[in-house]
C-alpha positions as a printed Julia matrix, in Angstrom:
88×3 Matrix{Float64}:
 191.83   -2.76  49.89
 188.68   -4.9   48.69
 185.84   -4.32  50.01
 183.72   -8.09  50.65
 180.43   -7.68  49.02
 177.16   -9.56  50.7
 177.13  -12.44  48.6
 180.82  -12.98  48.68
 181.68  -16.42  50.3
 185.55  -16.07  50.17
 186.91  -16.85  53.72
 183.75  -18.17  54.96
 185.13  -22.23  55.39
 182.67  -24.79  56.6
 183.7   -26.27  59.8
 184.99  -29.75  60.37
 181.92  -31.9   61.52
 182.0   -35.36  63.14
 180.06  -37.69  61.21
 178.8   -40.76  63.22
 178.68  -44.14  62.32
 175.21  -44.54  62.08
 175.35  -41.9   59.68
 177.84  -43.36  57.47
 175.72  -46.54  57.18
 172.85  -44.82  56.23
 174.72  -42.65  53.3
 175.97  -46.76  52.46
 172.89  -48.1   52.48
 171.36  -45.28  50.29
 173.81  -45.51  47.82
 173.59  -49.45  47.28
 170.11  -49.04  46.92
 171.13  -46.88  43.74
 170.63  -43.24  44.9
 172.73  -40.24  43.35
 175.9   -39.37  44.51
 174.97  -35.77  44.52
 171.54  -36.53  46.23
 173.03  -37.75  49.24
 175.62  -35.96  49.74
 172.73  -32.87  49.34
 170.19  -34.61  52.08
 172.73  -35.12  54.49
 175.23  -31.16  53.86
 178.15  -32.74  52.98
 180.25  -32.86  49.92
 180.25  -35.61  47.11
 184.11  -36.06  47.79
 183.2   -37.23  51.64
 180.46  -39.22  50.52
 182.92  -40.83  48.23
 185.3   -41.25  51.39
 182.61  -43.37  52.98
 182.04  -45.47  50.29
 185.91  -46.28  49.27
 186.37  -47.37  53.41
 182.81  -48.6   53.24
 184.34  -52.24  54.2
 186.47  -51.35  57.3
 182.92  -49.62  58.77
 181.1   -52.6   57.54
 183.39  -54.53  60.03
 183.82  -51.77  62.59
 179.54  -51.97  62.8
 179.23  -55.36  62.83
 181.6   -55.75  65.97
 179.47  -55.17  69.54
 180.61  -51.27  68.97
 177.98  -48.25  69.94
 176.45  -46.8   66.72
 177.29  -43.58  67.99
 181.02  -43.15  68.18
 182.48  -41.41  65.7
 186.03  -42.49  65.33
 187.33  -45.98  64.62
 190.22  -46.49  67.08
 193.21  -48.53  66.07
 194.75  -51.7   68.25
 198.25  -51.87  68.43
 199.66  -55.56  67.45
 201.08  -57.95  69.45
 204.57  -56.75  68.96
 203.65  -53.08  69.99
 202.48  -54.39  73.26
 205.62  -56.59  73.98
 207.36  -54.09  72.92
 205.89  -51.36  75.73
């Protein structure tokens, strides 16, 4: 059997976090106003792939914020259509 030294980091995951949506406009706004990738995603402990997440849905927030929603939620809930509802 292995024996896990100090400084070993296998099995040690970081945790899912919920990242608001005041949050993600802030990591948008940084990174139109020409920031690093890499510098962001440092300032605020996330990874560059998340950051790029953000930034490849960055229009559906866009919307979701500009619609009379709290800044503070943290998941964008889907409506069902018209046909869904007849349909219940």
């Amino acid at each position: 059997s292995k024996c896990k030294r100090s400084g070993d980091v296998a099995g040690t995951a970081k945790k899912r976090q919920a990242i608001t949506m005041e949050t993600k406009v802030k990591v948008i706004e940084r990174m139109e106003q020409g920031e690093k990738m890499v510098d962001v995603a440092h300032s605020y402990n996330m990874n560059r792939s998340t950051i790029g997440t953000i930034l490849k849905n960055k229009d559906k927030l866009m919307e979701h914020v500009n619609s009379a929603v709290p800044m503070m939620l943290t998941v964008i809930s889907k409506k069902c259509g018209k046909v869904m509802q007849e349909m219940e």
